[in-house]
C-alpha positions, 0 to 999 in steps of 0.5 A: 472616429475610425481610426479609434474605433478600429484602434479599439477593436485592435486593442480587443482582438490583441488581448483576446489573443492574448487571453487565448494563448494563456488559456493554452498555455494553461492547459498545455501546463495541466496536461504537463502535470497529469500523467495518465495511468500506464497502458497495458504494454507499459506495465507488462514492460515494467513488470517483465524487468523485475524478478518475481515480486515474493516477500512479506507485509513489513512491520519491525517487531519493535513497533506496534503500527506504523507511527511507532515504526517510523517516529523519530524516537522509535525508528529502530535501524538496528532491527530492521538491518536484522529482520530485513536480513532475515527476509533476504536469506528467506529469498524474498526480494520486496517487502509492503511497508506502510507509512501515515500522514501524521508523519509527513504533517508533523516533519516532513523532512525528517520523515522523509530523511527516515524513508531515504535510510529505510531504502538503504537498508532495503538495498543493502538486502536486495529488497524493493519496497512497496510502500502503503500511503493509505489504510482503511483498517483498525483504529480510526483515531491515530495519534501522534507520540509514544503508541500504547502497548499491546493488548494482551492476547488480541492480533494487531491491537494498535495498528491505526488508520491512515488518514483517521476519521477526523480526517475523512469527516473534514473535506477542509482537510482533505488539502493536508493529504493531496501534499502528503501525497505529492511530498512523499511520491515526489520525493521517490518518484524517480528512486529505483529502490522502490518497486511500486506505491500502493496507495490505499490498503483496503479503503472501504474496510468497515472494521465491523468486528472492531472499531465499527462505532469509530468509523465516519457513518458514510465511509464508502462513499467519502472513499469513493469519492477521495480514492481518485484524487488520491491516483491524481495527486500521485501521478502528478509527481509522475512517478517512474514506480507504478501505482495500484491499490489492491482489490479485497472483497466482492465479486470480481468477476467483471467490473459491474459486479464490484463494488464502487471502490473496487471497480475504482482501484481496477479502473486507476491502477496501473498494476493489478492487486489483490488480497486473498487469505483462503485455500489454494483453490479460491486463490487461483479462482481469484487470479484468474478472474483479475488475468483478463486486465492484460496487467501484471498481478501481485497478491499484497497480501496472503497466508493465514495459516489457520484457515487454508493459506500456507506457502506450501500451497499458495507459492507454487500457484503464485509462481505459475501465473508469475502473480506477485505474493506478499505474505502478511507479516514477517516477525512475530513481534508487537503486531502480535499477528501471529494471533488469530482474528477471532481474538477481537472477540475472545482474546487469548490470555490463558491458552495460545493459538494451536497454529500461527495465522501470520508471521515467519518467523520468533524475534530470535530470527529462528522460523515458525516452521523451517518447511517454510524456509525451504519452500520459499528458497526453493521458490524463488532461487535465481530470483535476485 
């Protein structure tokens, strides 16, 4: 009877071992997979490699969204090889591109095989993208195949959302986004021709003045509570690229006075980011309110003509706090960008705007205003 009762508790002790040792090697394997957010002195270290990020919100004026831009039928390389070229003779040196889950679901492979030859094209024009995972903005219901035409008269008229609002009403497909996630960054996690992931434009945008009756009634809170999965998955591919998701409205002056998505993208980033369309004077008050992170600082978005933000301004103050600037929008194309926002509300049909709010330059490759040309070569010679 001694012998198998101390057989027995041998037996118990040897599987609890066991049991112990796989509970270790289980979250030896999950610390493996987590990277944590990069520290202070990584992201400096990074940033003090790379030229002064300058460039634009990318969309190829052939395409009216993102889905037009990327789909197999309408991925037009030709134009891209020509406004890119625009870009590089204007000094700039990254471009925000934004991509969409639709896109990984229906084919993956392809749309990566098209991601890999939009970063060939990039490289061949000295220009490292940043690409947008996410966006809060506009249509809340994208879909698949051919895009409907512009809206006569009306700014960004069929840029859609990414994920939609079926998506984010159905955590049971929240699963489709985390491998979308892991494909596209895991595939590029390691691709020098990338400058950095932004992972979600704009995540609590409301779209009050324009599809406010399509978004989930909850939105923020759904936001809020996916955004730090978002960062996870991301890093779980451990990309060599550093992760951010820009700052938009609010107070910032200290985190307890953001609101909860913003203190998230702060507190997740590992590069600060940020959108700020007004005078030079709320532009410099904005960076410096974000300066006390000790992290490197890009605006990824910038310049509405129309209500105080030009080049001529904003550059010169990006360029003394080295504060990235991505400006929206490079060729007036079927983005129609150059149109006011206010067009939502009164499109303009029978009169045009009497200043462009975005966009550099006529799909002839002739600029809007040669000044700005000039100021943005003057900018950033010796940047490449």
């Amino acid at each position: 009877m001694t012998d198998r009762l101390l057989s027995r508790q041998l037996v118990v002790r040897t599987n609890a071992y066991r049991l112990l040792v796989l509970m270790l090697m289980l979250i030896a394997c999950a610390a493996m997979q987590a990277q944590d957010r990069w520290t202070e002195a990584q992201a400096n270290d990074w940033y003090a490699k790379q030229p002064w990020p300058v460039g634009a919100d990318f969309l190829p004026s052939t395409a009216i969204n993102e889905l037009e831009m990327w789909q197999a039928d309408t991925f037009d390389e030709p134009t891209i090889d020509r406004e890119l070229g625009w870009a590089e003779a204007a000094g700039m040196n990254t471009m925000r591109v934004f991509l969409h889950n639709l896109l990984w679901q229906q084919d993956p492979r392809g749309f990566q095989q098209r991601i890999d030859r939009f970063l060939s094209i990039s490289a061949r024009h000295h220009i490292k993208p940043m690409f947008v995972l996410f966006d809060s903005c506009w249509d809340p219901s994208p879909k698949l195949g051919p895009q409907h035409p512009p809206i006569p008269g009306v700014h960004n008229s069929g840029w859609v959302q990414a994920p939609g609002a079926a998506i984010l009403n159905d955590p049971a497909q929240f699963p489709k986004l985390e491998r979308y996630v892991e494909g596209v960054v895991g595939a590029f996690a390691k691709d020098d021709r990338i400058l950095a992931w932004d992972l979600w434009n704009e995540p609590d945008n409301g779209n009050d003045s324009s599809y406010l009756k399509g978004e989930p009634k909850n939105k923020n809170e759904i936001i809020a509570g996916l955004l730090p999965q978002v960062f996870a998955w991301a890093r779980s591919a451990h990309p060599a690229q550093p992760l951010t998701s820009g700052v938009w409205h609010g107070d910032w002056t200290s985190e307890a006075t953001m609101t909860p998505v913003g203190r998230i993208q702060v507190e997740q980033s590992d590069v600060i980011s940020f959108h700020n369309y007004g005078w030079p004077e709320e532009f410099e008050a904005h960076v410096k309110m974000l300066l006390p992170y000790h992290r490197p600082v890009i605006c990824t978005e910038y310049m509405a003509r129309n209500i105080g933000s030009t080049f001529d301004t904003i550059l010169p103050i990006a360029k003394k706090y080295r504060v990235g600037a991505i400006n929206w929008g490079l060729v007036a194309g079927k983005s129609q960008t150059w149109i006011p926002w206010d067009s939502w509300q009164r499109p303009y049909v029978s009169d045009q705007p009497a200043i462009w709010q975005h966009d550099v330059f006529r799909v002839d490759g002739t600029p809007y205003r040669t000044r700005e040309i000039q100021v943005l070569q003057d900018m950033t010679k010796g940047n490449l």
